[in-house]
N, C-alpha and C positions, 0 to 999 in steps of 0.2 A: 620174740621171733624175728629173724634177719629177714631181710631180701636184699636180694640183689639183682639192681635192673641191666640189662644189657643194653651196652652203648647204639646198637643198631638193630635192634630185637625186631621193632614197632613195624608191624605192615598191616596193606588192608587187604581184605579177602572179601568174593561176593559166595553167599551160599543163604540159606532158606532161616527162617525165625519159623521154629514150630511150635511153644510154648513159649509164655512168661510170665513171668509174677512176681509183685513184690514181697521184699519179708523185713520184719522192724518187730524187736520187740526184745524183751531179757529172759535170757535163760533162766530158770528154776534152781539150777543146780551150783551156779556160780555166781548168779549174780552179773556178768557180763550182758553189754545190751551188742545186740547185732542190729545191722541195717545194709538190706541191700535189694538188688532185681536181678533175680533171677535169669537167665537166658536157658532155652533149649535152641542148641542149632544143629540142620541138617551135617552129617559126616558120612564119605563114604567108610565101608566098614567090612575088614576081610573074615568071610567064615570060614567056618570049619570046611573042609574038604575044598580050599580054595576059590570058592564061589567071592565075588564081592556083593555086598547091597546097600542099604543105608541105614543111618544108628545117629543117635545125636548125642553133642558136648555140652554136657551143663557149665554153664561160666556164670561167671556175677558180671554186674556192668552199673557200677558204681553204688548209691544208694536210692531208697526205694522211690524217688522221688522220679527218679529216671523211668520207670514204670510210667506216669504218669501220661511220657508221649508216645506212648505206645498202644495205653488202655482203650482204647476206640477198635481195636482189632478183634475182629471177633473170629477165632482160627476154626471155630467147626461151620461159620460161614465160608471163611475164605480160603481155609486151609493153611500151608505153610508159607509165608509172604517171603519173597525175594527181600535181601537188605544187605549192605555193604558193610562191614564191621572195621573198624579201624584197632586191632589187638597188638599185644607182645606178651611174648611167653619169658616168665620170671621163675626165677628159681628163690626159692624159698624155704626158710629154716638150716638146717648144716647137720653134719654128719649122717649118722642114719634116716633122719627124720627130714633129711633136704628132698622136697618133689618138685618138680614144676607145675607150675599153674598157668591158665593163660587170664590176663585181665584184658578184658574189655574197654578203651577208651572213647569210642564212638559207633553209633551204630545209626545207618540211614537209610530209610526206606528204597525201594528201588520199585519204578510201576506201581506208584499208590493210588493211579487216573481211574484203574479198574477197579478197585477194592471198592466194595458197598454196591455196584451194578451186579443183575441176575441177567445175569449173560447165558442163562440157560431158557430162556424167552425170546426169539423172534420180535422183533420190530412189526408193525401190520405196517402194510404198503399202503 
């Protein structure tokens, strides 16, 4: 399979982390091993009759290892964290079977001060 990267592809964008996970291991069927994390990120997203709301982009961001500075996040505490992603969108494979993909090169938290406070509690004076 080709790829091909673009000379000026690479930018970075702030938007939400709503899931992630790592995945490592070999398929059944070939033989092939895969290794990678997962990402869910926030996208806004145009529906049917016009309306817009939000939907998310599954990307990878490198291998499962990368998980590992992430795992501390617990999203049904904190919901979808702010984070600045550093990507570029590649095209990949050729002819019919050429898609774009976007890869993932970095990903950094944004406002990590309040992650883990229950900020749904009052301070006593």
């Amino acid at each position: 399979m080709s790829s091909l990267f673009f000379g000026e592809s690479r930018f970075t964008k702030k938007t939400y982390l709503m899931n992630a996970y790592p995945s490592k291991g070999v398929m059944k069927e070939t033989g092939l091993a895969y290794d990678s994390t997962h990402l869910w990120l926030m996208v806004p997203q145009k529906n049917p009759g016009g309306t817009i709301g939000l939907g998310y982009e599954a990307v990878k961001w490198g291998d499962s290892t990368n998980f590992d500075k992430i795992k501390h996040i617990n999203f049904l505490n904190s919901g979808p964290i702010q984070v600045e992603i550093e990507m570029e969108e590649v095209q990949q494979g050729s002819g019919e079977r050429e898609k774009k993909i976007t890869v993932v090169h970095n990903l950094r938290l944004v406002g990590m001060a309040d992650l883990g406070r229950d900020t749904s509690a009052k301070k006593a004076a």
